[in-house]
C-alpha positions as CSV (number, residue, x, y, z in Angstrom):
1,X,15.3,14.4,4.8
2,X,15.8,10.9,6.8
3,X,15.7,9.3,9.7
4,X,14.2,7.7,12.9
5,X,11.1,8.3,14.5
6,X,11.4,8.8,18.4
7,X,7.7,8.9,19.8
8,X,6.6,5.1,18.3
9,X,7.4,2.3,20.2
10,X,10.4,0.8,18.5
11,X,12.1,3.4,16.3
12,X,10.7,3.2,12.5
13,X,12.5,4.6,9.8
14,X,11.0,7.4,7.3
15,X,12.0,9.4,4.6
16,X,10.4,12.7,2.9
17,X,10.7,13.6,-0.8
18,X,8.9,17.0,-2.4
19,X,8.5,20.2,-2.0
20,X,8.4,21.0,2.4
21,X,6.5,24.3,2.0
22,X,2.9,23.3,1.3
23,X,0.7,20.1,1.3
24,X,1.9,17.2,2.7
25,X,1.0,13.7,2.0
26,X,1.7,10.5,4.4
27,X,2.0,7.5,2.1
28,X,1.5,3.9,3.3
29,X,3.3,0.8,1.6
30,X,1.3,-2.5,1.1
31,X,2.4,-5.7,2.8
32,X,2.0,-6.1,5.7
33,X,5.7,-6.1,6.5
34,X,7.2,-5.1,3.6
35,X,8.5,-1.5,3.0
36,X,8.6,2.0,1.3
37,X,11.1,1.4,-1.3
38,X,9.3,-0.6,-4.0
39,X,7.1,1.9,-4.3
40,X,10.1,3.8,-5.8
41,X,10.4,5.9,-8.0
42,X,7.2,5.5,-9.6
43,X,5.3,7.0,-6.6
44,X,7.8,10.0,-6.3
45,X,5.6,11.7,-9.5
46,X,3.5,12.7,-6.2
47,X,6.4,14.2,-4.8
48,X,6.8,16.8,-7.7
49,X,4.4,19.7,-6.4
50,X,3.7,17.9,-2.5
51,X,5.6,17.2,0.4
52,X,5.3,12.7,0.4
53,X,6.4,11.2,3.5
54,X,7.3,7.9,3.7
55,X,7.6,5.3,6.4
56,X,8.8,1.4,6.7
57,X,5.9,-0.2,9.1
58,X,7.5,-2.1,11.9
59,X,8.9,-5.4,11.0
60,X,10.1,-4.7,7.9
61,X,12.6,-2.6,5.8
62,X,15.1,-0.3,8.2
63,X,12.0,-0.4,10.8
64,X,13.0,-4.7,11.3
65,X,14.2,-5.1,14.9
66,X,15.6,-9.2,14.8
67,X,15.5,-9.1,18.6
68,X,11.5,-8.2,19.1
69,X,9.7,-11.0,19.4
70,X,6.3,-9.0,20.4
71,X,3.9,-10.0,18.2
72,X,2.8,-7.3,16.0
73,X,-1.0,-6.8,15.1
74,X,-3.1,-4.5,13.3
75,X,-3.6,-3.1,16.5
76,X,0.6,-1.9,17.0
77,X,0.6,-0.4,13.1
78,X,-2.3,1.5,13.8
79,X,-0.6,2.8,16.9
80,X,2.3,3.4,15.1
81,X,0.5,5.1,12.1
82,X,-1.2,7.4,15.0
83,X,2.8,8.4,16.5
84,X,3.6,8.8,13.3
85,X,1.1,11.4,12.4
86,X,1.7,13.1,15.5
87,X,5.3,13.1,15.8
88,X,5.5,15.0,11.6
89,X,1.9,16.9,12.8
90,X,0.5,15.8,9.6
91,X,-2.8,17.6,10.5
92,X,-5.0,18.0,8.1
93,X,-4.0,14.7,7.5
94,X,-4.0,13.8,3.9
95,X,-3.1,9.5,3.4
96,X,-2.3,7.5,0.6
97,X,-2.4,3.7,1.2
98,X,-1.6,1.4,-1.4
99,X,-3.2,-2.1,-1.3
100,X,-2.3,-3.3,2.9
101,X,-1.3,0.4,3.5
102,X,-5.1,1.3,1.9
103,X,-6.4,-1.0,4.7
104,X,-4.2,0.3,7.4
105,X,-5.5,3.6,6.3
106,X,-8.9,2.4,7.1
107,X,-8.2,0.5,10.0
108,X,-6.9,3.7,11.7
109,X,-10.3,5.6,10.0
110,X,-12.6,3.5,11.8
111,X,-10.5,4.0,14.9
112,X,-10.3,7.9,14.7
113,X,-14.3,7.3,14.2
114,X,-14.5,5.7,17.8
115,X,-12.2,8.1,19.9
116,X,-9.7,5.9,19.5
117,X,-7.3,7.6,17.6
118,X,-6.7,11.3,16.4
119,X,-6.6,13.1,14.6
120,X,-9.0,12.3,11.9
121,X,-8.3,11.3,8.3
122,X,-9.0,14.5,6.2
123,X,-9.1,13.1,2.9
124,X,-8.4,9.1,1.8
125,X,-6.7,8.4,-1.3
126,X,-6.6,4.4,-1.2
127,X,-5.0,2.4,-4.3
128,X,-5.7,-0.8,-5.4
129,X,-7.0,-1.7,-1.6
130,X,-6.6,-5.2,0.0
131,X,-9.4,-7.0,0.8
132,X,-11.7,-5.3,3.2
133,X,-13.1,-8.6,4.1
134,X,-11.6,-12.6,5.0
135,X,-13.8,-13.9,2.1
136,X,-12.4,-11.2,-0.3
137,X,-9.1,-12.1,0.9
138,X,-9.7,-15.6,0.7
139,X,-10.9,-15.2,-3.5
140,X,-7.8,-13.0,-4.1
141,X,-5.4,-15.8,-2.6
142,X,-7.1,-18.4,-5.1
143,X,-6.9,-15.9,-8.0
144,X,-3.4,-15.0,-7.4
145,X,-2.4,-18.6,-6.7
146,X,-3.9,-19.2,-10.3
147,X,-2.2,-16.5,-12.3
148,X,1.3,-18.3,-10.7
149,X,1.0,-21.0,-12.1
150,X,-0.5,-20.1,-15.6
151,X,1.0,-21.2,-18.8
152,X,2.1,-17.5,-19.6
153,X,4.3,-17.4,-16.2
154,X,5.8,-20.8,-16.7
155,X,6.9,-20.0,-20.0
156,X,8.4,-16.9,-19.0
157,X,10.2,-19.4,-15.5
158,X,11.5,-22.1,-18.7
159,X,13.0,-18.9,-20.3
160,X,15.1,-17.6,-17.3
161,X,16.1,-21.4,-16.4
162,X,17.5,-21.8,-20.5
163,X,18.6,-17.7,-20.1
164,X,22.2,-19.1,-18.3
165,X,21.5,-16.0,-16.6
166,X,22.3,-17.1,-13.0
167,X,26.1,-17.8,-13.7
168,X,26.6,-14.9,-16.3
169,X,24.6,-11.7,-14.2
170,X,23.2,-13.6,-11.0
171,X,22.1,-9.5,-9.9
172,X,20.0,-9.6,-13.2
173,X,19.1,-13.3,-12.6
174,X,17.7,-12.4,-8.8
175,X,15.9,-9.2,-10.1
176,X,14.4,-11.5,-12.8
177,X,13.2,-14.4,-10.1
178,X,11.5,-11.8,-8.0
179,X,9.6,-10.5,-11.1
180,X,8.3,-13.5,-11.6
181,X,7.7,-13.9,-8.3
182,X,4.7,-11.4,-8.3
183,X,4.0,-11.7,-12.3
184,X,0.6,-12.7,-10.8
185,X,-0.5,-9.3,-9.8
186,X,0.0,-8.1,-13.3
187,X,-2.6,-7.7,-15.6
188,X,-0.3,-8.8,-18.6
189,X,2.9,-11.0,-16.5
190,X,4.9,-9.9,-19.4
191,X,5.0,-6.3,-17.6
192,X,6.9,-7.3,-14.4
193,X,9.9,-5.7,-15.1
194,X,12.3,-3.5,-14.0
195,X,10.6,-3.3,-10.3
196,X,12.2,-2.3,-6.9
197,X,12.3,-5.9,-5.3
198,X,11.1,-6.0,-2.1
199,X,11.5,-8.4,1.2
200,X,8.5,-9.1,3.3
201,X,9.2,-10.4,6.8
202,X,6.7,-13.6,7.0
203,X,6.3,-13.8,10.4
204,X,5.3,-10.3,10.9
205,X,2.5,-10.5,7.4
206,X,0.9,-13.9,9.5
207,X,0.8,-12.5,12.5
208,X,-1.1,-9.0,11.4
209,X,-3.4,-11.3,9.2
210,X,-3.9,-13.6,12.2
211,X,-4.5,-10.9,14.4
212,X,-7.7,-9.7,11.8
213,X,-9.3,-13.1,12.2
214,X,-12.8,-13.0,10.3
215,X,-12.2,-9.8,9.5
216,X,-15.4,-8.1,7.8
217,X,-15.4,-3.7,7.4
218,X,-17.8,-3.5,5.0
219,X,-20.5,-2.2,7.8
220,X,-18.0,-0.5,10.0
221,X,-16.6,2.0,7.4
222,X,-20.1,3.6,7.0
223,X,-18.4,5.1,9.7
224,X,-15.7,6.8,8.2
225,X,-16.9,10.4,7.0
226,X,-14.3,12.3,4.9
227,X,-13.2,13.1,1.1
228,X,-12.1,10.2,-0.1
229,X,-10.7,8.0,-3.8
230,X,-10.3,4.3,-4.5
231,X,-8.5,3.5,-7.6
232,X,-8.6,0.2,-8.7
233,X,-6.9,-2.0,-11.7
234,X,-9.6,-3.7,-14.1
235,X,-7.3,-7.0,-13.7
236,X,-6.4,-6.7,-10.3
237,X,-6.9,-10.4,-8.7
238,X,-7.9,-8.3,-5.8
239,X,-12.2,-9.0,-6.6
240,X,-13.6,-5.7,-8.4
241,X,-15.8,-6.0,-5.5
242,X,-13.9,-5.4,-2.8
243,X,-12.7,-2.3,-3.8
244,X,-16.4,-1.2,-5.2
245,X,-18.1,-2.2,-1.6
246,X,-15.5,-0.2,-0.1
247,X,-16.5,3.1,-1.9
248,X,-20.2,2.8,-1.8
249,X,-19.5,2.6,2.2
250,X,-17.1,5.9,2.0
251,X,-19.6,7.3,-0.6
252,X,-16.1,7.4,-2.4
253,X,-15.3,7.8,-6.0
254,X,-14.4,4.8,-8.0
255,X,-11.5,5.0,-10.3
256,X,-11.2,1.8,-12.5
257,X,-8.4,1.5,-14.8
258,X,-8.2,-0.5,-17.5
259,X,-5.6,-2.7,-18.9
260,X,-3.7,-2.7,-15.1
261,X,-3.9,-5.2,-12.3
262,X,-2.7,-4.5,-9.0
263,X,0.3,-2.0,-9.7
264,X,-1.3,0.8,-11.5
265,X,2.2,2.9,-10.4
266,X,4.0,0.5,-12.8
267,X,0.8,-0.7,-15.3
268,X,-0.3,2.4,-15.8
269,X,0.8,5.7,-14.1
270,X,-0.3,8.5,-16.2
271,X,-4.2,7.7,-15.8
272,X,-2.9,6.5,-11.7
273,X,-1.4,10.1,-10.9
274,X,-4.1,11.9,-13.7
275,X,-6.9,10.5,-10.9
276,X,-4.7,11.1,-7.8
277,X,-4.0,14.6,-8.7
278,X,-7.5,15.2,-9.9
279,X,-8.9,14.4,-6.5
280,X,-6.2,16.1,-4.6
281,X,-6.8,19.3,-7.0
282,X,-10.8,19.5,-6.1
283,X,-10.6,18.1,-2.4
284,X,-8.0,20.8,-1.1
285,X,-7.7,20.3,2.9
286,X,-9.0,22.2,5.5
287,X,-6.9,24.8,7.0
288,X,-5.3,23.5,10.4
289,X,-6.7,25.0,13.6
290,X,-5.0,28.5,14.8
């Protein structure tokens, strides 16, 4: 099932995969301003025995709208994120947010923890989460920046430029320049291959960013009271301590996997979907209100 939502502000496109006849998981996409579909079809192993619905966050994907020229801020996707869960009644409300759709799933926590927002996470499952701090944010920009221009990814840029590729398969050649355009995140570049390439609509990732300033949650998510897992890559130029901060404040379990950096869906899926399911398994939701 497909379509448009009709209670957010500007209409935002969604998709459901799975089973419709018991749990039901709402799963955020990392950005900001990118969309669902890159998480595909890796993520779909969720989809096999729960009901995963899927959403492109406004200003990018099928959710883009050209002639909008608000400017959208962490405050509009957490509104969205809050129509969203209404519209589906996604209560008990069960999220998975993968690195900027981890944060989102926060930022909407510590709002539900206020009175601003309802109804309350049930349980977190958060994958490979951005930064919950600017300084965090800050180290993974330098890190990242790093990895790009290492010896291993310029080795691997001289080999598509000799390939000839761009006249013979320019498809093959474009899917091959937007691996290398996130080898970084890998924790071997080698692995950035065969991926769902995604767009991200700048102006709509600066203006969220912006709209975070000096952002700091570390305090704030003491808050935040319910079930909840952080998985996150050994090699991820995300720092270790981000992620680590984040779940001593959720009194959250820490999944670390080795040999992955910041796509565990791609690096490593088996132990990924082993820990998801795990959690899920033990963690089962409380029954909605008669």
């Amino acid at each position: 099932m497909e379509g448009f939502t009709s209670t957010t502000p500007v209409p935002l496109y969604w998709i459901s995969h799975g089973p419709t006849d018991g749990e039901r998981l709402l799963v955020l996409h990392g950005g900001p301003g990118a969309h669902h579909d890159y998480l595909l079809p890796q993520m779909l192993d969720l989809a096999r025995d729960r009901e995963c619905l899927f959403y492109d966050q406004r200003g990018g994907g099928r959710s883009r709208h050209d002639d909008d020229r608000a400017v959208i801020t962490w405050e509009s996707q957490v509104r969205d994120l809050e129509c969203v869960v209404r519209e589906f009644a996604l209560e008990p409300l069960t999220i998975v947010g993968y690195s900027w759709g981890a944060l989102l799933a926060l930022l909407y926590s510590l709002q539900a923890a206020h009175g601003h927002a309802s109804p309350p996470p049930s349980r977190l499952v958060l994958i490979d989460p951005a930064p919950v701090s600017r300084p965090w944010r800050a180290e993974f920009e330098a890190e990242f920046a790093r990895r790009q221009q290492s010896a291993a990814v310029q080795a691997m840029r001289d080999e598509l430029a000799a390939s000839g590729l761009r006249g013979s398969d320019p498809a093959a050649f474009r899917q091959r320049t937007f691996a290398l355009s996130v080898a970084g995140y890998f924790a071997h570049p080698i692995a950035a291959r065969e991926l769902t390439p995604f767009r991200v609509t700048g102006r709509v990732q600066q203006s969220i960013w912006e709209s975070l300033g000096d952002f700091d949650l570390t305090a704030a998510l003491r808050d935040v009271h319910c079930p909840a897992l952080v998985v996150h890559g050994r090699q991820d130029p995300i720092p270790y301590e981000s992620s680590a901060t984040l779940a001593g404040a959720l009194d959250a379990e820490l999944v670390v996997l080795d040999d992955s950096g910041h796509v565990p869906y791609v690096e490593q899926p088996e132990a990924l979907f082993r820990a998801v399911r795990a959690f899920l398994d033990r963690t089962p939701p409380p029954r909605p209100a008669e």
